[in-house]
N, C-alpha and C positions, 0 to 999 in steps of 0.2 A: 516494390518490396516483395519480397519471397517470402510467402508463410511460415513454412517449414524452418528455413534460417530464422526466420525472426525470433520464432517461439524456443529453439535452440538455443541461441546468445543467452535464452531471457532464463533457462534451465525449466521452461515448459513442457517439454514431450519425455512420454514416460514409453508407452508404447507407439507401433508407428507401422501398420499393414502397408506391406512391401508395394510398392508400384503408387504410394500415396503422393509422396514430393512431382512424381514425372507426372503424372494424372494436373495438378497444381498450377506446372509449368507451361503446359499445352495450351489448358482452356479454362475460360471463368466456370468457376462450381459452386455450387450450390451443397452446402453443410448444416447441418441441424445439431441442436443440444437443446438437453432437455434439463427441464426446471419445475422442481416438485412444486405445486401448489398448497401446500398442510398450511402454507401462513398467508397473511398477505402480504409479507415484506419479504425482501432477500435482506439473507447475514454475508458478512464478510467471508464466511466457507463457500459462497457462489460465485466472489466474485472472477477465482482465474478463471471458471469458466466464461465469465462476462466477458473477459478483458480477450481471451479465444478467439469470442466472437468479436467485438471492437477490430483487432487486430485482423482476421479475416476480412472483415469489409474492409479497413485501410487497404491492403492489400490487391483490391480489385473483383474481391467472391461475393457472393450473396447468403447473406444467413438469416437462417430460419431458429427462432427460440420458438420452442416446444413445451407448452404447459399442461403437464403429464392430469390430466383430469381425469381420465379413466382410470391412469394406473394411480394415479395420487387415493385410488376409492380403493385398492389393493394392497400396497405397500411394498416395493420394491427389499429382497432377504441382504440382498448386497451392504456389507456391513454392520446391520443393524443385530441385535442380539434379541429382538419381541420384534410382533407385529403390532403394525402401527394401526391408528383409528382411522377410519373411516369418514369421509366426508362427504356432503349431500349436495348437488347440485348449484344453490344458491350458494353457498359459501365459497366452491369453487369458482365462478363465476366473476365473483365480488373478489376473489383472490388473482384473478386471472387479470382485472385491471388495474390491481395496486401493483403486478408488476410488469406490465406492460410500463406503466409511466416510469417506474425506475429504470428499468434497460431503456427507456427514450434517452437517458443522460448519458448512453454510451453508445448507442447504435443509430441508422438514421432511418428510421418509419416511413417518412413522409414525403421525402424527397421524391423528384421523377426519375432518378437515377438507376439502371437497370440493374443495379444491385442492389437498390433498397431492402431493408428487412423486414423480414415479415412474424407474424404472432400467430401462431395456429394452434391447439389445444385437443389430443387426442380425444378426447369424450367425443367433440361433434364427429368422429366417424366409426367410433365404437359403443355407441350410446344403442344403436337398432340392429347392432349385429349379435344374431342369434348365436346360441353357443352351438348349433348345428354347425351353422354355415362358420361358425371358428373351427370349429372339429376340420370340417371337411378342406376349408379353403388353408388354415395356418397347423393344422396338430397333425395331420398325415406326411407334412413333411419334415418333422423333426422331431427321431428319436425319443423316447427317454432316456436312452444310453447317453446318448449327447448331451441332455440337457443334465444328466444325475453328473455327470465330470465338472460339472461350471465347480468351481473354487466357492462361491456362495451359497451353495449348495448344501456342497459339501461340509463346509463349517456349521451350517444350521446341523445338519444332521450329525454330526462326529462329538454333538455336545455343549456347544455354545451357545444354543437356546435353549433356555429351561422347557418349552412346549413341542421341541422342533419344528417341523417347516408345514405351513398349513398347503392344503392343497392349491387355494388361492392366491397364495405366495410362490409355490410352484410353475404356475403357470405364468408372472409376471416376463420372464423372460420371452418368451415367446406374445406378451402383448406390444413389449418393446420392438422384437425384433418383426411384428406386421407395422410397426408405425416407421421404421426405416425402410418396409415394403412399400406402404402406402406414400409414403412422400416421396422413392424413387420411381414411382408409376404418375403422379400424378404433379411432383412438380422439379421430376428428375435430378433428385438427390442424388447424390452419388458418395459422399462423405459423412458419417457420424463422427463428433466430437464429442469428450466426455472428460470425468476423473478416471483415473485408475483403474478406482473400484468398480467400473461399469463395463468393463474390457469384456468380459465376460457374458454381457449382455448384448452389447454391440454387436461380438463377432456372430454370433447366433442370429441376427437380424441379417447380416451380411449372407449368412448361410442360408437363411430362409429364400433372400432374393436371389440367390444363385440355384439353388433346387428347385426354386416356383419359374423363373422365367430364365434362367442362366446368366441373370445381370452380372456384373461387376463393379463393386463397391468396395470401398476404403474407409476406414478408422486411424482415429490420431485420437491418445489421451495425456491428460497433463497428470504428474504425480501430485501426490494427494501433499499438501502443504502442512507442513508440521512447524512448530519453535526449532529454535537449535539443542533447546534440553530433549526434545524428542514427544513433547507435550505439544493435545491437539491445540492445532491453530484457532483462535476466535472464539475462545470460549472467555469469559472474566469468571471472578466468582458471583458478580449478578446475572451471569448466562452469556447468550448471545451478544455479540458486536450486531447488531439490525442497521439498514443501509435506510430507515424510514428514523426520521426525527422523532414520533411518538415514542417508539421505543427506546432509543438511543439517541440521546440529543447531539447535535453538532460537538459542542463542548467533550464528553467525553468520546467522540467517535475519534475527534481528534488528538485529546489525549492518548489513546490505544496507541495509533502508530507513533507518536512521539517519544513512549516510555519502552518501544520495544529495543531489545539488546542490539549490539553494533552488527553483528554476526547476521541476526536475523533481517535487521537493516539494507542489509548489501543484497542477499535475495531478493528481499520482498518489495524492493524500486522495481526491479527488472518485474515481475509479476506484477503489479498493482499499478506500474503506472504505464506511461506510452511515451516517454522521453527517450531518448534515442541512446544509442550505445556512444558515443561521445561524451552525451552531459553526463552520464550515468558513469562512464570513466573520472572525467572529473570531478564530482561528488567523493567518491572513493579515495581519487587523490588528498582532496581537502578531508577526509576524514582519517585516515591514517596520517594526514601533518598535524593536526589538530582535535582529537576525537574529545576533548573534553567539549568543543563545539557542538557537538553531535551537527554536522551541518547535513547527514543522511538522513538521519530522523525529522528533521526540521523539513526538510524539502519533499520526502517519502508523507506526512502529515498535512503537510501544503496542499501536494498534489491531488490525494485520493479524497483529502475532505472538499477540495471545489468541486472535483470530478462527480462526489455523491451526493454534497447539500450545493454549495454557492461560492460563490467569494466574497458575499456579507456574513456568509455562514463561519468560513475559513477567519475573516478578520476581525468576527466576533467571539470566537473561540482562542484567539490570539490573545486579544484584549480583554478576557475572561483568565486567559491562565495569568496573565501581568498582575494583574488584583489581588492574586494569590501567593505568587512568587516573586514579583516587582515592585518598582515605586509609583505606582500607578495613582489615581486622582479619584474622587470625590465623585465626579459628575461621572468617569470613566462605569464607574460603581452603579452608578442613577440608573446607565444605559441600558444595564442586565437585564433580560426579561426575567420571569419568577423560575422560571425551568430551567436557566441555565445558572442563574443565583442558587438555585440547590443542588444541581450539579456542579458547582466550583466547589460548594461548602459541604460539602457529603462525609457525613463522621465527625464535623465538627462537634463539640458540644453546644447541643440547642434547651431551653427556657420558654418555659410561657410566662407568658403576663395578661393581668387585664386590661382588656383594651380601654376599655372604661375609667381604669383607674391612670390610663397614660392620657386618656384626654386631658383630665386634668392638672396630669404635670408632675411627674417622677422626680425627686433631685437625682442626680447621677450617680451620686454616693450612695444611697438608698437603694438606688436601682440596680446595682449590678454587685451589692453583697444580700440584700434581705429580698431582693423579687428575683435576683440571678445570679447562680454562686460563681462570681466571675472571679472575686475576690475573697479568702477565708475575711475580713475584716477591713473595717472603713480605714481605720488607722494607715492598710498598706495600701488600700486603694489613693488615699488624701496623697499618699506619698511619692506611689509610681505613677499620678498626674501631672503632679509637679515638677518631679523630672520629664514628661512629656514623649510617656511609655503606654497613654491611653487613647484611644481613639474610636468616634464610634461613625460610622459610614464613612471610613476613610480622612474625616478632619478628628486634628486633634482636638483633644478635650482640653480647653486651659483650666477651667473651673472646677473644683470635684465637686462641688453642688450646684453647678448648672442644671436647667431645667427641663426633660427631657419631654415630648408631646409626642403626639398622632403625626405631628408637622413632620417628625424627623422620617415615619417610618417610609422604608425601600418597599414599591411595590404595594402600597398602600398595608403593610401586615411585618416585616423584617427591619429590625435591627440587626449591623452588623458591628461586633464589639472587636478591639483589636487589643491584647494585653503586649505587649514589646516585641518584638518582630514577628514574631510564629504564632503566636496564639491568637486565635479564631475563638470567639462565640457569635452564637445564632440566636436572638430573640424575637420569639412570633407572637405577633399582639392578637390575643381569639377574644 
């Protein structure tokens, strides 16, 4: 495979430093990106850089993921409108191996294979470097002139941050561009990959190694991924898409790509997954014969949730959304852990009850107008039983005064009430 083409079919490469593809084609290289440490999980805005690098090592390169520790303690101006907090060592640290284990699901660590990936973390080689020996060895060889033109800069100061640009954010450029110094000296790097918004940064590093020793070095950036309304990618109204299940549970990670529009669909296979330009034709075809199918979405959601959680993760989110929008079963119901049972049921209207008073024994008619307003009145609840329009964990209710216990509850704490196709309540026995 050819890098360069790869990431092109895929509408990957935004920018591309002249002599990068021939450099590619000659000899195996060695490329770096970098990955802010502020969390300890990566969100779906990281992942085409992930996939970058995945795609590079397919290809026969070796890559290096970089976990910006020094500069994560600075704050990189490049897009941002404030500067960001500050982080202290332990945290970075403890950040550095929640994502180390996530990139293990895309890249290969461990193997003996001479392109294995490697995890390296600027702090260990900018933690005892004096800002003398920075002056001397990184700041005499780059301008201010140079650095005041960078685009990120420029926007800090022209108005877009309410405080402007601190001095310490100033100099982030030039931390970046010693860390593609020091990896092309010491594990002869030769290529920076990045977004966009880092072009800027990059070529400045490139610069550096070409004034410090006359190296020659290349950059390649993917465009920054947006929706097709032109709204940022990965955001929900509860925040980030997170690539860690605490934050984001399987269930809704998979939801995301399956609810995305047809348009954004057909991009974000080619980005997000590693299927070949063949099947990825084919999807397309089956989705313009059939798009009420959405069979891009379905397969686009497939992919990236095995790819990030499992494929118990993937077949439990399947079987999660069936519960919801299907004729799904009873026991299907039982299976839900509690996390993803609140993530199916999110917005529903939920009830308390006592749990005390379900030990010993709710009638159902009782239960679901005078301990949960599931129904205005016994009268239509007795009625839309009977027609067999009620259901509570997924059986239905033949009885309106059957006897409801602790026995029924999901999860030792949930009742799941169903009034005639769509309607959901949530009762939590405290």
């Amino acid at each position: 495979m050819n890098f360069v083409e790869e990431l092109e079919w895929r509408g990957m490469v935004h920018n591309i430093m002249p002599g990068t593809k021939e450099l590619l084609e000659k000899e195996t290289v060695t490329a770096y990106l970098g990955f802010d440490p502020t969390a300890d999980s990566l969100h779906i805005g990281h992942l085409c850089g992930v996939m970058m690098l995945r795609h590079f090592q397919r290809c026969g390169h070796k890559p290096i993921a970089l976990i910006g520790g020094a500069t994560g303690m600075i704050g990189d101006p490049s897009g941002k409108s404030q500067e960001r907090n500050l982080l202290d060592e332990e945290t970075l640290r403890h950040n550095q191996e929640c994502i180390k284990k996530q990139l293990s699901r895309f890249l290969d660590f461990e193997s003996d294979a001479p392109n294995r990936a490697e995890l390296v973390n600027n702090y260990d080689w900018m933690k005892d470097f004096s800002f003398l020996d920075f002056a001397r060895t990184v700041g005499k060889h780059i301008t201010v002139n140079y650095m005041m033109a960078k685009d990120s800069v420029q926007k800090r100061l022209n108005g877009e941050a309410r405080d402007g640009l601190s001095f310490t954010e100033f100099t982030y450029q030039l931390l970046q561009g010693y860390d593609f110094l020091h990896l092309y000296e010491t594990k002869n790097c030769k290529l920076q990959l990045g977004g966009s918004d880092q072009w800027g940064n990059i070529t400045t590093g490139s610069e550096l190694i070409r004034r410090t020793n006359g190296g020659e070095t290349y950059a390649l950036t993917c465009p920054l991924v947006t929706k097709a309304d032109g709204t940022k990618f990965g955001k929900t109204e509860s925040g980030n898409v997170w690539l860690d299940a605490r934050y984001t549970s399987p269930y809704k990670f998979y939801q995301f790509w399956l609810n995305v529009s047809d348009e954004d669909a057909a991009r974000y296979i080619k980005i997000f997954t590693s299927l070949t330009r063949e099947e990825i034709d084919a999807l397309l075809a089956e989705q313009q014969a059939a798009p009420h199918l959405r069979p891009l979405q379905k397969r686009l959601a497939r992919e990236v949730t095995v790819m990030v959680h499992s494929q118990a993760d993937y077949d439990a989110a399947v079987e999660a959304s069936g519960i919801l929008f299907g004729n799904s079963t009873s026991e299907q119901l039982h299976r839900l852990d509690e996390a993803t049972l609140l993530a199916v049921f999110e917005g529903v209207p939920q009830f308390e009850i006592s749990r005390d008073e379900l030990a010993a024994g709710i009638r159902a008619v009782d239960l679901l107008t005078e301990k949960a307003a599931v129904f205005p009145s016994k009268g239509e609840m007795r009625k839309t039983t009977q027609g067999g329009g009620v259901s509570i964990n997924k059986e239905k209710l033949s009885e309106f005064d059957a006897l409801i216990t602790t026995d029924h509850l999901l999860n030792e704490k949930y009742l799941l009430v169903q009034k005639g196709k769509k309607n959901y309540f949530l009762i939590i026995a405290k």
